[in-house]
C-alpha positions in Angstrom: 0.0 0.0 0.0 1.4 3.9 -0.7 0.0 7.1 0.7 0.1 10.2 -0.5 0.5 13.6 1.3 -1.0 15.3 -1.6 -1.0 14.8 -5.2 2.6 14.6 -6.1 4.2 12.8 -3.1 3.7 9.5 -3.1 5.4 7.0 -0.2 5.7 3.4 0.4 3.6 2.0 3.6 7.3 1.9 5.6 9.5 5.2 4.7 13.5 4.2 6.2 15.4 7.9 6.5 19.2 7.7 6.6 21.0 10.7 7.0 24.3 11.8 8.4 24.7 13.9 11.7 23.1 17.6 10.3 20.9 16.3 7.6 18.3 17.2 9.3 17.1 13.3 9.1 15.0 13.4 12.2 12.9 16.6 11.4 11.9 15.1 8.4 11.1 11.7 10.3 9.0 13.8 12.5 7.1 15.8 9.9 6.4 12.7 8.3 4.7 10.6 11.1 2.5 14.0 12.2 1.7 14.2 8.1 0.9 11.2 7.9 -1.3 10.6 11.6 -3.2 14.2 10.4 -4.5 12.3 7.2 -5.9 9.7 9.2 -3.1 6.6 9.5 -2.4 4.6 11.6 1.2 5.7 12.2 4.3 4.9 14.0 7.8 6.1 14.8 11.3 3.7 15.0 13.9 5.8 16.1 16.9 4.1 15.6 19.4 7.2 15.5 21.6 7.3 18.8 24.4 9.0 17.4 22.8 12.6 19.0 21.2 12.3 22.1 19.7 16.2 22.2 18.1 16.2 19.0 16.6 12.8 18.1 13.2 12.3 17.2 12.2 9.6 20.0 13.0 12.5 22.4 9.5 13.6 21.5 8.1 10.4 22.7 5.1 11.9 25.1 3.9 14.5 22.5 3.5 12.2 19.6 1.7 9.8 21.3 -0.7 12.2 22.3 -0.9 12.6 19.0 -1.5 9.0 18.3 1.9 8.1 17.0 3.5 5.5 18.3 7.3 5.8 19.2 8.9 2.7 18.8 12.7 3.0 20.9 15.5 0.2 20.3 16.8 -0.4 23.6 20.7 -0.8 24.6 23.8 0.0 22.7 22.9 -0.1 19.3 26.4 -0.5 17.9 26.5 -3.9 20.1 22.8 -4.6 19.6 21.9 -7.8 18.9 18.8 -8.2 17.0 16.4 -10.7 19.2 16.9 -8.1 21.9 15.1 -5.7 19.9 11.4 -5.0 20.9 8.7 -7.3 19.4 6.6 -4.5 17.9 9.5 -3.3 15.7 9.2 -6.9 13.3 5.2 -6.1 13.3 5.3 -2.7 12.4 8.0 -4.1 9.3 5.8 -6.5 8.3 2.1 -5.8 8.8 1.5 -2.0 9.6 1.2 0.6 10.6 2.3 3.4 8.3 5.9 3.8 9.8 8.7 6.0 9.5 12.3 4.8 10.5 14.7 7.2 11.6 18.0 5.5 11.3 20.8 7.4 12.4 24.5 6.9 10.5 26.2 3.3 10.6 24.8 2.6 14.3 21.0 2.4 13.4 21.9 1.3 9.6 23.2 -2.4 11.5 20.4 -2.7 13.2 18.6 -2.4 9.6 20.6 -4.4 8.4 20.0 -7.4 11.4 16.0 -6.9 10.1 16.3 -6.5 6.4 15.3 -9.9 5.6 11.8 -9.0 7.4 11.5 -6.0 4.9 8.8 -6.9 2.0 9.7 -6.1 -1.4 7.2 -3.0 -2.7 6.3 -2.1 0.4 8.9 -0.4 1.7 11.4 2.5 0.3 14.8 4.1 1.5 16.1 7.4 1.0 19.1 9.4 2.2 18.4 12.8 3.7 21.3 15.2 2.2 22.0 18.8 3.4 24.7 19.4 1.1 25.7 22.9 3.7 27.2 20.0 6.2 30.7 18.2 6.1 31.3 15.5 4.0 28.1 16.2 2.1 29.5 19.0 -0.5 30.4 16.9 -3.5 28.2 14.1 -5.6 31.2 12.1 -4.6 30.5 12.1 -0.9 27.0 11.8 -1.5 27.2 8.3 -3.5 29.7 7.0 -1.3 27.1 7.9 1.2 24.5 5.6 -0.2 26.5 3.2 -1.1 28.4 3.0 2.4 24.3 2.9 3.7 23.5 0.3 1.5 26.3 -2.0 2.4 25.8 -1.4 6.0 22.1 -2.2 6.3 21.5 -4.8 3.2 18.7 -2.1 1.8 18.6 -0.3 -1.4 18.7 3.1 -1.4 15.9 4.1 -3.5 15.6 7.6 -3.6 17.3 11.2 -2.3 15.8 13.2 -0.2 17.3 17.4 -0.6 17.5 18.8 2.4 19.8 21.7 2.3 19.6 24.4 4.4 21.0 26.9 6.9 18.7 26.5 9.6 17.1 29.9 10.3 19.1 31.7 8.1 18.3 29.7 4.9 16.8 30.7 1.7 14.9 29.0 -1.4 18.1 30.0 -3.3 20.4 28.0 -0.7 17.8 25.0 -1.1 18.5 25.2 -5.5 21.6 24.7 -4.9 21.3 21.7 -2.7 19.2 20.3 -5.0 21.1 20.8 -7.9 23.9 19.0 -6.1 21.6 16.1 -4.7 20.2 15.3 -8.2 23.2 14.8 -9.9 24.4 12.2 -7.5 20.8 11.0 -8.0 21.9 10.5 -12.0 24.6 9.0 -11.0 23.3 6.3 -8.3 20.1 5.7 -10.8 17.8 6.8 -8.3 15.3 9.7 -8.2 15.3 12.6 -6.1 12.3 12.2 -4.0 11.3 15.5 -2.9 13.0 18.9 -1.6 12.3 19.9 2.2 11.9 23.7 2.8 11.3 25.4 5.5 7.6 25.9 5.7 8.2 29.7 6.3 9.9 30.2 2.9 6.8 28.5 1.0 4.7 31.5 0.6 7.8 32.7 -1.4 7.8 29.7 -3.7 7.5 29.7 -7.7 6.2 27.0 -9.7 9.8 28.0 -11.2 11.9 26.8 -8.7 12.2 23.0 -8.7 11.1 20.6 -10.9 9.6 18.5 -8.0 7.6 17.9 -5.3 8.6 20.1 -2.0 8.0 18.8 1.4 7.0 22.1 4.0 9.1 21.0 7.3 8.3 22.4 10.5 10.6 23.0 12.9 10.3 20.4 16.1 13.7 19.9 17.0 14.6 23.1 18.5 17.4 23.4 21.4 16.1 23.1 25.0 15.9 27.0 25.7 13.2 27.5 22.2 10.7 25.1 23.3 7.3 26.2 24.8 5.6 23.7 26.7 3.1 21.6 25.3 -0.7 21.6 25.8 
């Protein structure tokens, strides 16, 4: 089964996000689940990324449940893990549903993938690497295929798509985003894979042109903000 955020984005029933430190992997994993729960699924949340304990989706645990997402978190040391320790619900939600969204941070949560990718049906799933081309190591369509490959080795998944991601945080702009882009689809051509969509900021939409990019774009929403920005919930 897919489901669709609108009419141009299209996803697979189980969406796996890899992404290196700064891609901004998790905010996407989070804007995903709450699109996906405010359509009306029956969603759920794996965070597997414990490479950054201050900003990792699970950390919002409480307010997505009361939501009605459920947070799925892989206990122990990850790098040591050893798959039959690994909570039940994560081989159901693999299998048989819900909608879910794995947040899989670097080569630590891509093992773990890679301990469960026999469980992982064929059509109903899809990976993608979050890029933010701004960050380290992520500046040339060299270091963004070995990127994919290095995460396709590690966890026994294809990568299927690229997800653009570059920005400057607060001080970004639609321009910074092109660039990213422009960067992101050529390793794209040269993996065989499509670019999947481009996350902006949802403040900069409004300043959007049909113009701009040739594909979907993704509105994110800020979630993971540092300790000092957030207002208490509800």
């Amino acid at each position: 089964m897919r489901v669709a955020f609108d009419r141009e984005i299209e996803f697979a029933r189980v969406i796996v996000l890899f992404g290196a430190f700064g891609s901004g992997k998790s905010e996407i994993a989070l804007n995903l689940a709450h699109r996906l729960r405010a359509q009306g699924h029956d969603t759920a949340l794996v965070d597997a990324d414990y490479y950054k304990p201050l900003f990792r989706s699970g950390g919002f645990k409480n307010p997505l449940e009361k939501r009605g997402i459920r947070v799925i978190l892989p206990p122990g040391e990850l790098a040591h893990a050893d798959v039959t320790a690994l909570p039940p619900e994560i081989y159901g939600v693999i299998e048989t549903g819900p909608n879910v969204v794995f947040d899989v941070g670097g080569e630590t949560g891509a093992r773990v993938l890679g301990a469960l990718a026999g469980r992982f049906r064929p059509g109903s799933y899809e990976t993608l690497l979050v890029v933010n081309t701004r960050r380290p190591d992520a500046r040339t369509a060299d270091a963004l295929v070995d990127a994919a490959e290095r995460m396709k080795a590690i966890s026994r998944l294809p990568v299927a798509g690229l997800a653009a991601n570059t920005n400057l945080g607060p001080a970004s702009t639609i321009e910074v985003a092109r660039e990213g882009y422009q960067l992101a689809a050529e390793a794209a051509r040269r993996l065989g894979v499509p670019v999947k969509f481009v996350a902006l900021d949802e403040g900069l939409m409004d300043r959007l042109s049909p113009d701009d990019f040739p594909l979907p774009v993704l509105p994110v929403r800020r979630y993971l903000l540092p300790p000092w920005e957030v207002e208490e919930e509800d």
